[in-house]
C-alpha positions as CSV (number, residue, x, y, z in Angstrom):
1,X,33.6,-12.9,-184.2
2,X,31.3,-12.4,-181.2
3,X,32.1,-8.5,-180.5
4,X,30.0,-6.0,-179.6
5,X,30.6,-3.8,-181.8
6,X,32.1,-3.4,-185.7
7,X,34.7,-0.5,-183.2
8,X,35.5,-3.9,-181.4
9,X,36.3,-6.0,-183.9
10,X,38.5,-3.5,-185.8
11,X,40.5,-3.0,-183.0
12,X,40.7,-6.6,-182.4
13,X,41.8,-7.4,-185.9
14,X,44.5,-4.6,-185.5
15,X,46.1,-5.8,-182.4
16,X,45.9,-9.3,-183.9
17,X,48.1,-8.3,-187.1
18,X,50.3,-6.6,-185.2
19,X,50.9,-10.3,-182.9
20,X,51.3,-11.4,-185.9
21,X,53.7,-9.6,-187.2
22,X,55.6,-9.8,-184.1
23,X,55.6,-13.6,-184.3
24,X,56.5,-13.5,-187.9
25,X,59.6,-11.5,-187.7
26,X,61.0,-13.5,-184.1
27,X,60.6,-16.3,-186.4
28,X,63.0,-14.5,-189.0
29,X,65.7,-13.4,-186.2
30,X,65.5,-17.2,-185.5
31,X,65.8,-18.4,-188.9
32,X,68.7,-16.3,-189.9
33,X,70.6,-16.9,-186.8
34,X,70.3,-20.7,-187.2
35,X,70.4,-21.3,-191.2
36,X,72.6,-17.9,-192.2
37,X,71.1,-14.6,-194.3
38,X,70.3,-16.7,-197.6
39,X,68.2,-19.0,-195.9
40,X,66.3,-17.3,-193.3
41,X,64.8,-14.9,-196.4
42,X,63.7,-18.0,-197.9
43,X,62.1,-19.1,-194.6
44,X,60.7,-16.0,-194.0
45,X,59.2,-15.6,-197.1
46,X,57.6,-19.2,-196.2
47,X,56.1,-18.1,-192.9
48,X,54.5,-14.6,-194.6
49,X,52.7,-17.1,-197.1
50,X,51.7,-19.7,-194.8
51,X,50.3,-17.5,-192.5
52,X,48.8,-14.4,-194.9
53,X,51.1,-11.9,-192.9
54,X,51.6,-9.0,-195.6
55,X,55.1,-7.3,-194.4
């Protein structure tokens, strides 16, 4: 990834998961709000496997 160290990268990877877990469960909030509980699991699960997230 162009870092300058292995250190650099691994905390770069960490904050990165993190974003993305952030992202992933704002998109959930969003879901359930707009489609109701039953849905926004479904969704959710949908996002996680899109994007790899492991929550």
């Amino acid at each position: 990834m162009g870092h300058s160290s292995t250190r650099a990268t691994l905390i770069y990877q960490h904050i990165a998961m993190e974003r993305d877990r952030a992202i992933a469960d704002a998109l959930g909030k969003l879901a359930e709000k707009r489609n109701g509980h039953r849905r926004s699991k479904s969704a959710l699960e949908t996002i996680k496997a899109r994007s790899g997230i492991s929550l």
